[in-house]
C-alpha positions in Angstrom: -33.4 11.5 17.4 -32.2 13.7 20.1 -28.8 14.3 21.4 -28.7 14.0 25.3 -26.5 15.3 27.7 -25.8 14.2 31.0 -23.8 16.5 33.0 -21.5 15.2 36.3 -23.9 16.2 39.7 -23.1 17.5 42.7 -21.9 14.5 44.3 -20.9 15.8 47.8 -20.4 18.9 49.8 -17.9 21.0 48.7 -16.8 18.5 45.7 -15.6 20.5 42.8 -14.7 17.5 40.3 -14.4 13.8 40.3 -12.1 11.5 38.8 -12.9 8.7 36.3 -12.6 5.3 38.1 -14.0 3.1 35.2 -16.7 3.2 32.7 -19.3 0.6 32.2 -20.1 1.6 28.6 -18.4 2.2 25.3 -19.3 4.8 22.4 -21.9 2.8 20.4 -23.4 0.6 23.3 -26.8 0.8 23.8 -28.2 1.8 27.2 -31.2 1.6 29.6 -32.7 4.2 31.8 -30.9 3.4 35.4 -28.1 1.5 33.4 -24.7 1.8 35.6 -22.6 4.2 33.1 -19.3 5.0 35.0 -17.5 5.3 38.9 -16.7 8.2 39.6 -14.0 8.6 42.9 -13.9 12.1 45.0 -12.5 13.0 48.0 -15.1 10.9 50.0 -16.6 8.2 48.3 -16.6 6.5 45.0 -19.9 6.8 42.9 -22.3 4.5 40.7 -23.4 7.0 38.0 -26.6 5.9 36.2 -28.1 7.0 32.9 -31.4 8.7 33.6 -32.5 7.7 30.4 -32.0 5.0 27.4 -30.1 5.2 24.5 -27.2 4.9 22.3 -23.5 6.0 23.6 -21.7 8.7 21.4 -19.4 10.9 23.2 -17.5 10.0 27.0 -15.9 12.5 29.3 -12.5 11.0 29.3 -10.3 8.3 30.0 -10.1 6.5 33.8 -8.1 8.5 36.0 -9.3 12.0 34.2 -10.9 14.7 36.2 -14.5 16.2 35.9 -15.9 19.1 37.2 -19.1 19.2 38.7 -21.8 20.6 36.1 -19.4 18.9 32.9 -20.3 17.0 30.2 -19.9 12.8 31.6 -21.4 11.5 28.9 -23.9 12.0 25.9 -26.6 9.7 24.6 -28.7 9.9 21.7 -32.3 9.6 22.4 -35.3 9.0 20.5 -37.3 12.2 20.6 -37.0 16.1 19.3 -34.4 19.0 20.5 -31.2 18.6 22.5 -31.2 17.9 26.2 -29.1 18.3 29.4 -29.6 15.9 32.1 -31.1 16.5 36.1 -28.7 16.2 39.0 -29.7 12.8 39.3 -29.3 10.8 43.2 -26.0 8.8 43.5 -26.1 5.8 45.6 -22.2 5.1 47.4 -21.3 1.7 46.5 -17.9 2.0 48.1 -15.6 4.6 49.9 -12.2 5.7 50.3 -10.8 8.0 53.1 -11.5 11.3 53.8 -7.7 12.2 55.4 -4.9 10.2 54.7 -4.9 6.6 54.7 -1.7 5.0 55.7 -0.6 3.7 52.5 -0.1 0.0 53.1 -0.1 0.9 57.2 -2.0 -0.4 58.9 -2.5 -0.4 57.6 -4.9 -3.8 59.0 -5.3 -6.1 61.2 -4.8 -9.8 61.0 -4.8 -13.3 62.8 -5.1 -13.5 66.2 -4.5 -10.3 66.8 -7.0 -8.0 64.0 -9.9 -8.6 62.1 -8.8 -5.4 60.0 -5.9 -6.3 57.8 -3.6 -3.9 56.8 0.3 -3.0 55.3 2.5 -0.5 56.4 2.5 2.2 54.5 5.9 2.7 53.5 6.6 -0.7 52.4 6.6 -1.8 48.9 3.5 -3.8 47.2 5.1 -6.9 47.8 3.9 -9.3 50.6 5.7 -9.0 53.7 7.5 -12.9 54.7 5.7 -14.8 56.7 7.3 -16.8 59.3 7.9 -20.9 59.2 4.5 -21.3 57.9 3.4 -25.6 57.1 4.9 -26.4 53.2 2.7 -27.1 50.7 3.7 -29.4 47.6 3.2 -29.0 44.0 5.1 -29.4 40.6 4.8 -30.8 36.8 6.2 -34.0 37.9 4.9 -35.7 40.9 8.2 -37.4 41.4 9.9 -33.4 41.6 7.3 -31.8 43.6 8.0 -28.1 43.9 7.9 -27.2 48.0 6.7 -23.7 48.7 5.1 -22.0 51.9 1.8 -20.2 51.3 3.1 -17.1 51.2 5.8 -17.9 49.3 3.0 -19.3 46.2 1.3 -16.0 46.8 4.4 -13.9 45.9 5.1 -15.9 42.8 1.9 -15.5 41.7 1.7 -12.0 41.8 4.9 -11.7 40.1 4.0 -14.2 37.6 7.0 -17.0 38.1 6.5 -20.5 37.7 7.7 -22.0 40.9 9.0 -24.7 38.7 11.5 -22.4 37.2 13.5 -21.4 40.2 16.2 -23.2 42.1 15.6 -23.6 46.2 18.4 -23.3 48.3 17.8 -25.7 50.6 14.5 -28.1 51.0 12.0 -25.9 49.5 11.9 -22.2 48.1 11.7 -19.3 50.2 11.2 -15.5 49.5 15.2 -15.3 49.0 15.1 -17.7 46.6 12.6 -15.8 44.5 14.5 -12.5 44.9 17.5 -14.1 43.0 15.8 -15.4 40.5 14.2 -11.6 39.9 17.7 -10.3 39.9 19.7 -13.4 37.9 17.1 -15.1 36.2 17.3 -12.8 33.3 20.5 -14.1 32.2 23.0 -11.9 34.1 23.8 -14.3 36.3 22.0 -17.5 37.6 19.7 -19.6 35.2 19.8 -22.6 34.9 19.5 -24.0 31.6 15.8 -24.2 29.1 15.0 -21.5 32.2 13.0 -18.8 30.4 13.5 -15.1 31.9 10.9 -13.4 34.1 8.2 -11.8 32.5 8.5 -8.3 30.7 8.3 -5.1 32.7 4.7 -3.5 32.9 3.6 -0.1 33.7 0.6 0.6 35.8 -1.7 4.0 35.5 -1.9 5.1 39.3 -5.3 5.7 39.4 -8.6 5.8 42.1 -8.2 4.4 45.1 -4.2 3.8 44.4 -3.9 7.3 43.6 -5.8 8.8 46.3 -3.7 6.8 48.8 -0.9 7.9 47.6 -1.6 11.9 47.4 -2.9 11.8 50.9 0.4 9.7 52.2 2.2 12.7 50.3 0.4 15.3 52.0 0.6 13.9 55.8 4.2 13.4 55.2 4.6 17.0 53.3 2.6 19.3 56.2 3.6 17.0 59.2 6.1 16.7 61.4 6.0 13.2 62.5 7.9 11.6 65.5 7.0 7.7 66.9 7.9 6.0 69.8 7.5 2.5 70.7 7.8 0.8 73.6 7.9 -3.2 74.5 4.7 -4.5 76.4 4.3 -7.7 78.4 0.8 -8.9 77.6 1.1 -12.4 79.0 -1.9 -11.8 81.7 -3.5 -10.5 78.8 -3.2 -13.0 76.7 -4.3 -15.4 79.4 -7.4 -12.9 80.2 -8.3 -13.1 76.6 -8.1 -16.8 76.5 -10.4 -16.6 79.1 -13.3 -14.9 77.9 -13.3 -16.7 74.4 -13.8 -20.1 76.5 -17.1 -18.4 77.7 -18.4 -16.6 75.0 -21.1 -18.2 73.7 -22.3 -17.2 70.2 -20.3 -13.8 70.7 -17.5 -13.0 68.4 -14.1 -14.6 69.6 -12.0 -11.8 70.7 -8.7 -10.3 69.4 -6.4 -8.2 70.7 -7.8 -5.3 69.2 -10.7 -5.1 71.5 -9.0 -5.2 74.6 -6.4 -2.7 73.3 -9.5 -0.5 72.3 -10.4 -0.5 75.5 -7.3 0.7 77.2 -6.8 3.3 74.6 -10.5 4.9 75.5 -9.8 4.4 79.1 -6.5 6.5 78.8 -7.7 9.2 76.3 -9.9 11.6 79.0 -6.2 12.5 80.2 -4.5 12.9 77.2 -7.0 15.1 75.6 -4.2 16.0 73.1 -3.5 13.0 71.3 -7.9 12.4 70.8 -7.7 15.5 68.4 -8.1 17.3 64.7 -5.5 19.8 63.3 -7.0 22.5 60.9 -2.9 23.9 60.2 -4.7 26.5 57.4 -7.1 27.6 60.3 -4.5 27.8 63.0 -6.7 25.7 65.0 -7.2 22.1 66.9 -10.0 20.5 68.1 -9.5 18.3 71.0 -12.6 15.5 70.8 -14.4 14.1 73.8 -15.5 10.9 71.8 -13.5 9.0 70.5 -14.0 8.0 67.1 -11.8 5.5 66.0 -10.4 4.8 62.6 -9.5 1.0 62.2 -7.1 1.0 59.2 -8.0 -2.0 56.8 -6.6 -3.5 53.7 -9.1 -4.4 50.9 -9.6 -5.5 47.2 -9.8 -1.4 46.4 -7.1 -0.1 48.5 -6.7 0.9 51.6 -9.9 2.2 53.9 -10.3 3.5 57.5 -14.1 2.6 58.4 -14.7 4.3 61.8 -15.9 2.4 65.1 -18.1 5.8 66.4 -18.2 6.4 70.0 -15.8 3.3 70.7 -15.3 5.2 74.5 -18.7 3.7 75.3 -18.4 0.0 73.8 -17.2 -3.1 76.0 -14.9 -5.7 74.1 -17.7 -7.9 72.6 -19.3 -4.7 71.5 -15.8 -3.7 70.3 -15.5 -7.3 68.6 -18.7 -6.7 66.7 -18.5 -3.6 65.4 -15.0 -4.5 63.9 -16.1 -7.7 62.5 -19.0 -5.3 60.8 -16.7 -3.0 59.4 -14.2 -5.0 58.1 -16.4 -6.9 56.0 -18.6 -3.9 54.8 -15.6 -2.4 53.5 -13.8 -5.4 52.0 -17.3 -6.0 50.2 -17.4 -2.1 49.0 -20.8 -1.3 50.8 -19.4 0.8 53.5 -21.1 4.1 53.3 -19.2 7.7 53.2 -20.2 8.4 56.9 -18.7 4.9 57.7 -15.6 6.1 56.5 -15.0 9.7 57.8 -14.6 11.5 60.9 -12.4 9.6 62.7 -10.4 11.4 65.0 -7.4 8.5 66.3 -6.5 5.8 63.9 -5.4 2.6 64.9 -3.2 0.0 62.3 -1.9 -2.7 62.8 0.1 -5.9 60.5 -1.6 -8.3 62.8 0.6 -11.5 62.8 3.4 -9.7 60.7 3.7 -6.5 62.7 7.4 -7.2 63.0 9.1 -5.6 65.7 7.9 -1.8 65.4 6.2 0.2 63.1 6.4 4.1 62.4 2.8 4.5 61.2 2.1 7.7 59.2 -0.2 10.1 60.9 -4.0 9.8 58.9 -4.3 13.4 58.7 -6.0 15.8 60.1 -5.8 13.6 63.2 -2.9 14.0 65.3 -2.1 10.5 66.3 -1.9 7.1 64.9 -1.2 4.1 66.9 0.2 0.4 65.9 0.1 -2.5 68.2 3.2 -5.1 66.9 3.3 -9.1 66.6 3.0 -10.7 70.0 6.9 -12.8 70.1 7.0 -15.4 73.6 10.9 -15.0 74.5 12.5 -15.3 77.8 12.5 -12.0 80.2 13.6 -11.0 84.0 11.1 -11.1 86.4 13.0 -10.5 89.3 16.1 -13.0 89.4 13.9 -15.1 87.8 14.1 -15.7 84.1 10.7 -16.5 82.8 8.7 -17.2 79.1 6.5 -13.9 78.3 4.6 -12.8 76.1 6.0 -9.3 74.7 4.6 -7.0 72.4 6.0 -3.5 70.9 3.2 -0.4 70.6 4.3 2.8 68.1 2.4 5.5 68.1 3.2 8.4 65.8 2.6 12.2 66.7 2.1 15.2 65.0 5.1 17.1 66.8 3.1 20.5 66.4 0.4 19.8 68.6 1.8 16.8 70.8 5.4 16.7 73.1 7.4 13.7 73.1 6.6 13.6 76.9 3.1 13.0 76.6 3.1 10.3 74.1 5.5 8.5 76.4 3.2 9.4 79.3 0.0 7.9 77.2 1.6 5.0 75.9 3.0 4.1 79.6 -0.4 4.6 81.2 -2.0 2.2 78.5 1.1 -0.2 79.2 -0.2 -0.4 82.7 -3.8 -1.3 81.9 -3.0 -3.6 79.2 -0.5 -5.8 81.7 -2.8 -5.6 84.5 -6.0 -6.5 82.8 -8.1 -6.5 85.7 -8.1 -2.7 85.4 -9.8 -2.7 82.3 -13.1 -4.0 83.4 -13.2 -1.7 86.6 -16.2 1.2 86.9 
């Protein structure tokens, strides 16, 4: 028998460790040659590591959410054969990526409904499901006589917090997110529950680890090196919205459009004079790049965590294009076979909450861009056109700046000079 070492690899360009995601064996399981052993997560990707030979299990690096260097001890086999070994830099194969600047933490986070095919949440909001507005009830409850009433969203919530819908008292026809925030807060027995209720389930603590933990070390470090303003201003995208009804009655076997597309569209077409905002900031260097193509990040919530796969050279895509390559992306990363390249080097990052996008967001900046922007939930209310008071469509748009590179004036200048295109859309499909 022969002890076997297999020693971390160089996984990536300048990587000096990885961190344990989750191992795939135990100490005393046997293994095959090309067995998955353990993810490994780095800066850029996370890793398959395979054993590059077969054996039994004796020794592992650590626990998940440990670090290993490059060149350490990952895990060590016993082989049949003579003498003690040390194992090749073997080839990795990326079966799914994180970020290579920081991700929005819940920002963007995605893109949803009518308006995304990339979901996402806004960063700076808890884990908890944002409310969804008058959704259709559904029914359901011990006793079919007693049905418990619940919106979608609201059975989503309760399910993630482990409450039986039966246990908690609606006030009104059926429960709503309120009514589960009381019971959290009184159904303990400090105040409200009712009786043969039982109390909500036992506090639990959760290892911050992988993709979690990377999310949240990069949100720490855009918010720690950058001083980040937003503005938002309110759009009228009626003619839009009439525009894009338009071209999903006529497009065949193309995707059906979103917003996003059309919003790409104005962004690239306002960019070339707002070279600025289109742009990298290397703060150690002292120096920023200002990009001529624009490759945009397209903030989207998965299984894994937060990822930004990149739409390259969106400047030179029209909106079915557009529609595509989002549609691509979104489901390679949701499925965890978007590669590193597919999610790095974006330089402007766009997020949105789709149908929840509320009224504005302040999006933080996915650094070292310079610029993040998030389109808000399309509300019809009344407006002034004239004298006349008439139904529009109106949308809000953030976008938040690094202060250090960009002026309040010019992201008021860019954001009013994509305002135009977007309610005249005629504008977009000119040249």
């Amino acid at each position: 028998m022969a002890l076997f070492t297999f020693k971390l690899p160089d996984i990536g360009e300048g990587i000096a460790q990885a961190e344990i995601v989750g191992w795939h064996v135990q100490v005393g399981d046997r293994v095959e040659e090309d067995q998955p052993i353990a993810d490994m997560m780095t800066d850029k990707a996370t890793v398959e590591m395979e054993s590059p030979v077969a054996g039994t299990v004796v020794r592992l690096a650590g626990e998940p959410g440990d670090q290993v260097s490059i060149g350490s001890m990952l895990v060590e086999i016993e082989t049949e054969g003579e003498g003690a070994a040390a194992a090749p830099a073997p080839t990795v194969e990326t079966v799914e990526a994180s970020i290579d600047a920081p991700l929005p933490s819940r920002e963007g986070p995605g893109v949803g409904g009518e308006q995304s095919e990339l979901p996402a949440v806004e960063p700076e909001a808890p884990a908890s499901p944002v409310p969804t507005p008058t959704p259709s009830l559904e029914g359901r409850g011990t006793d079919a006589a007693a049905p418990v009433l619940a919106s979608p969203a609201v059975r989503a919530r309760a399910r993630e917090l482990g409450i039986d819908l039966a246990l908690v008292k609606p006030h009104g026809d059926h429960i709503r997110h309120a009514d589960l925030d009381a019971y959290l807060l009184y159904g303990s027995g400090q105040g409200y529950r009712p009786a043969g209720r039982t109390a909500p389930r036992a506090d639990e603590q959760v290892k911050v680890i992988g993709m979690r933990r990377r999310i949240a070390e990069n949100m720490a470090a855009s918010k720690r090196h950058i001083p980040h303003f937003t503005y938002v201003e309110e759009i009228d995208v009626t003619a839009l919205e009439e525009a894009r009804a338009q071209l999903n009655a006529h497009r065949g076997d193309r995707p059906k459009l979103t917003m996003l597309p059309l919003l790409i569209v104005a962004i690239c077409r306002t960019l070339p004079d707002f070279p600025m905002l289109n742009a990298r900031y290397d703060d150690e260097a002292g120096v920023v790049t200002r990009h001529g193509a624009v490759h945009l990040g397209m903030a989207t919530q998965t299984d894994a965590g937060l990822m930004v796969p990149v739409i390259r050279d969106a400047q030179d895509r029209n909106v079915w294009q557009l529609a595509t390559e989002i549609r691509r992306l979104a489901d390679a990363a949701r499925s965890g076979k978007a590669t590193s390249a597919e999610l790095s080097g974006s330089t402007l990052t766009l997020t949105s909450l789709g149908p929840l996008g509320g009224i504005a967001t302040t999006p933080v900046i996915n650094r070292p861009e310079v610029a993040i922007i998030g389109p808000n939930r399309v509300i019809e209310r009344p407006m002034f056109r004239g004298k006349e008071i008439v139904a529009a469509k109106l949308m809000n748009l953030s976008i938040s700046c690094d202060h250090r590179v960009v002026d309040g004036w010019d992201a008021a200048s860019f954001v009013q000079a994509v305002r135009k295109l977007l309610e005249t859309p005629v504008l977009l499909f000119e040249g």
